[in-house]
PDB file with one MODEL, atoms N, CA, C and O in Angstrom:
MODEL        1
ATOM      1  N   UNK A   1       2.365   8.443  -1.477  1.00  0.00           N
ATOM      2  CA  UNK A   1       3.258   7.356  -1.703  1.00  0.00           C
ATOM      3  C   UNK A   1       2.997   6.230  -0.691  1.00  0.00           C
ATOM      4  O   UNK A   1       3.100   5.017  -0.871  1.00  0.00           O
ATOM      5  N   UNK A   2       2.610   6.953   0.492  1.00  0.00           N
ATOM      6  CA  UNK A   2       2.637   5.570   1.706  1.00  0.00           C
ATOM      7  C   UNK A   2       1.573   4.770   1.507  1.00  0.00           C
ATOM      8  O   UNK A   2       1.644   3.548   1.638  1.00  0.00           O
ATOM      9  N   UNK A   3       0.160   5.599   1.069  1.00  0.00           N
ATOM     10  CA  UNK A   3      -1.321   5.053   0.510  1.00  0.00           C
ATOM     11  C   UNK A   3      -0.913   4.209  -0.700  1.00  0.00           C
ATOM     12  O   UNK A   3      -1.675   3.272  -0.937  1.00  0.00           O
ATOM     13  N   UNK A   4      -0.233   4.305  -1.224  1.00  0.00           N
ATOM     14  CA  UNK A   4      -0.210   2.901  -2.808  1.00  0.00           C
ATOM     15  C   UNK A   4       0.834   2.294  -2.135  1.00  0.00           C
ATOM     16  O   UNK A   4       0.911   1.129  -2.527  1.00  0.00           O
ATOM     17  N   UNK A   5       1.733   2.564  -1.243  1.00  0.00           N
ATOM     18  CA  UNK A   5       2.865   1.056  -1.124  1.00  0.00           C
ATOM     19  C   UNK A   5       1.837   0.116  -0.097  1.00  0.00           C
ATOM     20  O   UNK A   5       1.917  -1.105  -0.230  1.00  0.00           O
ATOM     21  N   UNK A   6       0.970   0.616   0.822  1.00  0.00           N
ATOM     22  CA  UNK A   6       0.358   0.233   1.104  1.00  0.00           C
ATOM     23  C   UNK A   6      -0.280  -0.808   0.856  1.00  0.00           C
ATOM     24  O   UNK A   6      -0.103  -1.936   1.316  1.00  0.00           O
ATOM     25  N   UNK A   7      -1.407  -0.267  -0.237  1.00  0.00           N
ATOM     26  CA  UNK A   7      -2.406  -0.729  -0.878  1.00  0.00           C
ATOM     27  C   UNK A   7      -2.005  -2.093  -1.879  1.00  0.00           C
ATOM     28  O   UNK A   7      -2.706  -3.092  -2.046  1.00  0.00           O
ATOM     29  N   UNK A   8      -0.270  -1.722  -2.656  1.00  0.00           N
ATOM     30  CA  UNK A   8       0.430  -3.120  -3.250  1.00  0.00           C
ATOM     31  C   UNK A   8       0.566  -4.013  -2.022  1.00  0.00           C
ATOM     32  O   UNK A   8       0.224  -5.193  -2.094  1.00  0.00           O
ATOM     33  N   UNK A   9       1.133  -3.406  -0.710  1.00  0.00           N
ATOM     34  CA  UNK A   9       1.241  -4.963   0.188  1.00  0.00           C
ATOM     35  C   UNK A   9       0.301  -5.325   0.788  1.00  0.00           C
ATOM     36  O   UNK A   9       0.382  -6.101   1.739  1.00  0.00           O
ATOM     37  N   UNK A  10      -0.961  -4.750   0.276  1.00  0.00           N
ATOM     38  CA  UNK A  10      -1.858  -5.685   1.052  1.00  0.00           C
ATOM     39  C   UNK A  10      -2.902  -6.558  -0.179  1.00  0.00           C
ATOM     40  O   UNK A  10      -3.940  -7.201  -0.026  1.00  0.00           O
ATOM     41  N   UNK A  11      -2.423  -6.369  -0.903  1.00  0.00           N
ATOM     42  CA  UNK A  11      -2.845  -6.801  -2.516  1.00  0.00           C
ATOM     43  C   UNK A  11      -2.048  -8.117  -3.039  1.00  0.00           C
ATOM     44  O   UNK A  11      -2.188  -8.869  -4.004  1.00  0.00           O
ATOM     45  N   UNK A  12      -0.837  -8.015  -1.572  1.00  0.00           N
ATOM     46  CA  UNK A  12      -0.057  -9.517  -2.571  1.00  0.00           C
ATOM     47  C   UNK A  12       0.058 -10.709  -1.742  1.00  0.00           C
ATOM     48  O   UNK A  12       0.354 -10.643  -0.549  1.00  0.00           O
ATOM     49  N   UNK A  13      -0.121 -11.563  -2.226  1.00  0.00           N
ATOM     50  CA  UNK A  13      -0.676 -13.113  -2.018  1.00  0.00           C
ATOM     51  C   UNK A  13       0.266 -13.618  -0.846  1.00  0.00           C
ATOM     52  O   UNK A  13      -0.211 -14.502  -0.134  1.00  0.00           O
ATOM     53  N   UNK A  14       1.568 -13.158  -0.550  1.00  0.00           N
ATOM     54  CA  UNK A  14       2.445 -13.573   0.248  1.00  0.00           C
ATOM     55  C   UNK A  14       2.362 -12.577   1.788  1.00  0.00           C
ATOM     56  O   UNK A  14       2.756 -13.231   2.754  1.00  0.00           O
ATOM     57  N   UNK A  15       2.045 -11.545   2.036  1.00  0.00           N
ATOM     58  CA  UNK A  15       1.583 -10.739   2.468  1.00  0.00           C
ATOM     59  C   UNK A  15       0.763 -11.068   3.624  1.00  0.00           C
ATOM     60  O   UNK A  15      -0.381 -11.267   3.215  1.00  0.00           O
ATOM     61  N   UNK A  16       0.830 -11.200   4.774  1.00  0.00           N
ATOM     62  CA  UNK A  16      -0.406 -11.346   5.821  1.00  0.00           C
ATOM     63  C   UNK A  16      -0.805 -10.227   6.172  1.00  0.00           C
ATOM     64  O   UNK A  16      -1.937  -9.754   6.070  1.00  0.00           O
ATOM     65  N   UNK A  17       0.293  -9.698   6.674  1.00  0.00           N
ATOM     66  CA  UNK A  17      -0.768  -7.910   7.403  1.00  0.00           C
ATOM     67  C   UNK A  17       0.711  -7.413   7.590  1.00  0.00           C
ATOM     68  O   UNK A  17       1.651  -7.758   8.306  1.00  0.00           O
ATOM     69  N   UNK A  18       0.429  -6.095   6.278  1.00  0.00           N
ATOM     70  CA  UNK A  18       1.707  -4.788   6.357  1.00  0.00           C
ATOM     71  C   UNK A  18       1.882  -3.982   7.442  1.00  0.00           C
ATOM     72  O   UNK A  18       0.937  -3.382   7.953  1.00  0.00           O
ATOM     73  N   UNK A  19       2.957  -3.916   7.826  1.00  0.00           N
ATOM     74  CA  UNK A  19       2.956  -2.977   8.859  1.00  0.00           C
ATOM     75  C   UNK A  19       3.642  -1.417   8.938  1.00  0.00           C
ATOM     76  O   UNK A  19       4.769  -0.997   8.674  1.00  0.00           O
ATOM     77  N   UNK A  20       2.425  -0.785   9.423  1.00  0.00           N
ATOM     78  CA  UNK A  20       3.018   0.794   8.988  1.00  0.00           C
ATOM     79  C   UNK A  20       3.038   1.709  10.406  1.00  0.00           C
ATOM     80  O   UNK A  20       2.699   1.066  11.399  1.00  0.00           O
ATOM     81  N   UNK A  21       3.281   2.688  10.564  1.00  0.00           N
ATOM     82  CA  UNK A  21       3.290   3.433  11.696  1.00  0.00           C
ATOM     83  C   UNK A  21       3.372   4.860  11.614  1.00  0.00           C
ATOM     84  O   UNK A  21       3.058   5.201  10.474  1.00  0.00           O
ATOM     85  N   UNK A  22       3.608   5.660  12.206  1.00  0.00           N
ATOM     86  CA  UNK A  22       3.543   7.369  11.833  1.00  0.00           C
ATOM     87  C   UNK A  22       4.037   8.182  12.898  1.00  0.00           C
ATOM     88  O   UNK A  22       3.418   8.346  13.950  1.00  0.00           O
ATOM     89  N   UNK A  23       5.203   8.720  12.624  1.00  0.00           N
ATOM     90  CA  UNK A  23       5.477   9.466  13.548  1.00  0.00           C
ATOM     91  C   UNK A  23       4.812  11.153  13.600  1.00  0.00           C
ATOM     92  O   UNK A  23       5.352  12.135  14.111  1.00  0.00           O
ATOM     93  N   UNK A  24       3.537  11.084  12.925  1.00  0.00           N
ATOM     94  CA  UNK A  24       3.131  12.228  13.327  1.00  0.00           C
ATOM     95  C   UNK A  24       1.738  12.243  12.978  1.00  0.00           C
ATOM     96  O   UNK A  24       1.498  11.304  12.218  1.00  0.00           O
ATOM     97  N   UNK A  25       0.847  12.857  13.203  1.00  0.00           N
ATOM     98  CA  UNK A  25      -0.550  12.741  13.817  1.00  0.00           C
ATOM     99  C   UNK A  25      -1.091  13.132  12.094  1.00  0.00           C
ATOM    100  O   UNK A  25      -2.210  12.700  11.815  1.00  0.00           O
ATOM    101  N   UNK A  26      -0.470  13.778  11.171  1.00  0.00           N
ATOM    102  CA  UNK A  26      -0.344  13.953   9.446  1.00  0.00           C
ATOM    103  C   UNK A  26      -0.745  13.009   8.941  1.00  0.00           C
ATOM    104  O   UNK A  26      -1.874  12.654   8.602  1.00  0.00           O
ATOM    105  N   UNK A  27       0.750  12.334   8.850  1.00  0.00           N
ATOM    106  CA  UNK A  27       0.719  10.926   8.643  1.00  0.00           C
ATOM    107  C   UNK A  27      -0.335   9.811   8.688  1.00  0.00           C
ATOM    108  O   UNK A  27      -0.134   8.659   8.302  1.00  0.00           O
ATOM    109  N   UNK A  28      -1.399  10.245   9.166  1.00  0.00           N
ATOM    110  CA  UNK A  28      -2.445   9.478   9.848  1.00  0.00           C
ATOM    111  C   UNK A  28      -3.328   8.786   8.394  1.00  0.00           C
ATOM    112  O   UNK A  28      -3.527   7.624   8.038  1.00  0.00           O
ATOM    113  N   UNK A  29      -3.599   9.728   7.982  1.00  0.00           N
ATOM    114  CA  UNK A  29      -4.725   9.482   6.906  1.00  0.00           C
ATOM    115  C   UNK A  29      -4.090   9.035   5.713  1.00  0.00           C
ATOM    116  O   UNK A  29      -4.836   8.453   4.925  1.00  0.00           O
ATOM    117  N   UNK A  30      -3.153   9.135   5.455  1.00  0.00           N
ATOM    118  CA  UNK A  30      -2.772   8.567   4.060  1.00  0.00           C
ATOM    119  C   UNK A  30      -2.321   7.025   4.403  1.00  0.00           C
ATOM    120  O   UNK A  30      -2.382   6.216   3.476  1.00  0.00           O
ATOM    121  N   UNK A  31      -1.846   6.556   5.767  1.00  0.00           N
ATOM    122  CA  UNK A  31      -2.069   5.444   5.950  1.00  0.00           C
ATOM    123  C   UNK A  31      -3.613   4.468   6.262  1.00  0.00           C
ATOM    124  O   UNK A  31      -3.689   3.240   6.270  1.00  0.00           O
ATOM    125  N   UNK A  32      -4.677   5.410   6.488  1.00  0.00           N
ATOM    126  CA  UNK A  32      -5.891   5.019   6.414  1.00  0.00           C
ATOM    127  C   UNK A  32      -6.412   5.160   5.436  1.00  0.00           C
ATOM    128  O   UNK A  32      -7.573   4.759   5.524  1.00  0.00           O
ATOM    129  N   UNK A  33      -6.090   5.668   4.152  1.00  0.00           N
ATOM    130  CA  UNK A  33      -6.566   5.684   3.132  1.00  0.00           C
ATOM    131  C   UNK A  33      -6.754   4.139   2.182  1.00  0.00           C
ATOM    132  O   UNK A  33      -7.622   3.678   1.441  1.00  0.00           O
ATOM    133  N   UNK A  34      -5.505   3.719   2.656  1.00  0.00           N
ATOM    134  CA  UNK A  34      -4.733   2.586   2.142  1.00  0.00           C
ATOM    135  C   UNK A  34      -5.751   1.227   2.025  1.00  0.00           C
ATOM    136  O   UNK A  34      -5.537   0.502   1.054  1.00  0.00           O
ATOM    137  N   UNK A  35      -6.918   0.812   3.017  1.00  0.00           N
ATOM    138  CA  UNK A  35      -7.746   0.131   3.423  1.00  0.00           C
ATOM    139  C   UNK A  35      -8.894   0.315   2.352  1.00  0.00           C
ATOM    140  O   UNK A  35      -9.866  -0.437   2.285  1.00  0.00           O
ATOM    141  N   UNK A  36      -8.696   1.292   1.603  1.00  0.00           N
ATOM    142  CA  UNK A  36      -9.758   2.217   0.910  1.00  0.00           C
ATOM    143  C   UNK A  36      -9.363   1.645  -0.866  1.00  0.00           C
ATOM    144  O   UNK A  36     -10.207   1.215  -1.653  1.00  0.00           O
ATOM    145  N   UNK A  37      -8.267   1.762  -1.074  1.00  0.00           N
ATOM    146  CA  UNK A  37      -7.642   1.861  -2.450  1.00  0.00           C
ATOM    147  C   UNK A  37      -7.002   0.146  -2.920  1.00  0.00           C
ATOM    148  O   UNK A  37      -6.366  -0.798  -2.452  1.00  0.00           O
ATOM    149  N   UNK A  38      -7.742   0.624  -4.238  1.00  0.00           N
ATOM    150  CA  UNK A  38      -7.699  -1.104  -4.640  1.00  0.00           C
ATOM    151  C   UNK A  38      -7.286  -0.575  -6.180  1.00  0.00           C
ATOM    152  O   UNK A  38      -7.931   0.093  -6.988  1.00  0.00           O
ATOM    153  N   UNK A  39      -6.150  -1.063  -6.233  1.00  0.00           N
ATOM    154  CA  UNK A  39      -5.170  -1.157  -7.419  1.00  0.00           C
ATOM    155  C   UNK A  39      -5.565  -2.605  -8.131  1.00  0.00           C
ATOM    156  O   UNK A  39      -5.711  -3.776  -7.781  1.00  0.00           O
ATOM    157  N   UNK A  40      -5.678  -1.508  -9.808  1.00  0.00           N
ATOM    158  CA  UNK A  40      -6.199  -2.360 -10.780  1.00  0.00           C
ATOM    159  C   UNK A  40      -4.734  -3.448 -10.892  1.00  0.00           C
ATOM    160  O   UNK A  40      -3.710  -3.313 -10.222  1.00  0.00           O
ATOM    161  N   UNK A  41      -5.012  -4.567 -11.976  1.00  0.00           N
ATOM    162  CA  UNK A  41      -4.047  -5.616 -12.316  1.00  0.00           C
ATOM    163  C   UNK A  41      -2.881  -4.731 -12.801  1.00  0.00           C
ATOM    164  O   UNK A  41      -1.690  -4.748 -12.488  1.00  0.00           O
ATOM    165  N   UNK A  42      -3.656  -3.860 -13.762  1.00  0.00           N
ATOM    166  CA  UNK A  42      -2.216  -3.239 -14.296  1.00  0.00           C
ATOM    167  C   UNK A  42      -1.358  -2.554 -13.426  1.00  0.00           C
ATOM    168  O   UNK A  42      -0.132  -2.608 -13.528  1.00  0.00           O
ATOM    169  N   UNK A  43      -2.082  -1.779 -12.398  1.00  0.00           N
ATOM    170  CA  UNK A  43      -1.545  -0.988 -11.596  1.00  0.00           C
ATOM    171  C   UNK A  43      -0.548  -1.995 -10.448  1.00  0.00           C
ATOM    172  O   UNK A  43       0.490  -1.620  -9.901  1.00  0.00           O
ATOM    173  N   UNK A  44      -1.064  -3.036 -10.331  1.00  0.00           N
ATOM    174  CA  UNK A  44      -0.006  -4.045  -9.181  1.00  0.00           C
ATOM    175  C   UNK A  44       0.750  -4.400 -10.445  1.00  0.00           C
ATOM    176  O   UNK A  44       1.818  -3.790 -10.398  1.00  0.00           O
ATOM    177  N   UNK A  45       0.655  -5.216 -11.704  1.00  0.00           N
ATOM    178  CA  UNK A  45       1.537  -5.576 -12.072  1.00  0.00           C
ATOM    179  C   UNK A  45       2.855  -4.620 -12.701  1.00  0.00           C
ATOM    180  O   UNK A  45       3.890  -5.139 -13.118  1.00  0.00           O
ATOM    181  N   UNK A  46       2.596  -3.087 -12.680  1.00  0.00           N
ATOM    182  CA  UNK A  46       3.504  -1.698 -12.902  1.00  0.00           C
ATOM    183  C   UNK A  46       4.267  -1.895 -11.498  1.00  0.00           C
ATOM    184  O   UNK A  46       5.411  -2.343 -11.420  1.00  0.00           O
ATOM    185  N   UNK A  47       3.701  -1.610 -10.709  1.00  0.00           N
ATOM    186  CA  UNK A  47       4.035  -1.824  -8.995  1.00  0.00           C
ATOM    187  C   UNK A  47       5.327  -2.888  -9.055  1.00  0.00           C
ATOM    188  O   UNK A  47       6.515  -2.590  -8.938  1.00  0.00           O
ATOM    189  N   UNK A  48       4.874  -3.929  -9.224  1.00  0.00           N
ATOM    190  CA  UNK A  48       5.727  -5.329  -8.625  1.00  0.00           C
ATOM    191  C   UNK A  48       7.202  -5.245 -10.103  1.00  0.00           C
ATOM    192  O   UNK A  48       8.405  -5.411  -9.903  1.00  0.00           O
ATOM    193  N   UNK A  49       6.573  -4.965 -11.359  1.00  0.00           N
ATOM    194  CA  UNK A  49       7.938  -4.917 -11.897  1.00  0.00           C
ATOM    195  C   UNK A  49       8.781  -3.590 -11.582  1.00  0.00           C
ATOM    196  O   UNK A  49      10.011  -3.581 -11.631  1.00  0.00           O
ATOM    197  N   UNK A  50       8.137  -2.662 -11.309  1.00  0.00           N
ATOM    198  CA  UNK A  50       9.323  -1.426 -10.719  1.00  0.00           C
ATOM    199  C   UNK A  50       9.580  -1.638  -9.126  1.00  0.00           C
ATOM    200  O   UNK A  50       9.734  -0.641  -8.421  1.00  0.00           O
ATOM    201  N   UNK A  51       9.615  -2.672  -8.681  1.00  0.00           N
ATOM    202  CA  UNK A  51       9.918  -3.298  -7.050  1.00  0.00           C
ATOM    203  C   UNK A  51      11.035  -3.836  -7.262  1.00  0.00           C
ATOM    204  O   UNK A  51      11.847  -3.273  -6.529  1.00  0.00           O
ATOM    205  N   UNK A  52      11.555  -4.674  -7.906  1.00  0.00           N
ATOM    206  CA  UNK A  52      12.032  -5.708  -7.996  1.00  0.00           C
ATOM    207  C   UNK A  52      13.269  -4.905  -8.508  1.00  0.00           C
ATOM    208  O   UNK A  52      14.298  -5.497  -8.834  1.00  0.00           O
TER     209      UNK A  52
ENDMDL
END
């Protein structure tokens, strides 16, 4: 879940740099994944109308 909310805020135009953090050493990689994963149109535009 943290790897795609991610991946939508760094995908949107208003967006400079998301900020995430981890309170546990786990946590680590699914926030580094995020740098990795590139959500198709459909997939941001599914994203942004179930945001809102």
């Amino acid at each position: 879940m943290a790897t795609v909310a991610l991946a939508w805020l760094t995908q949107q135009p208003t967006v400079t740099a998301p900020v995430a953090s981890a309170r546990t050493v786990e946590q680590l990689p699914a926030l580094f994944a995020a740098q990795d994963l590139h959500l198709s149109d459909a997939e941001l535009q599914t994203l942004t109308a179930v945001s809102s």
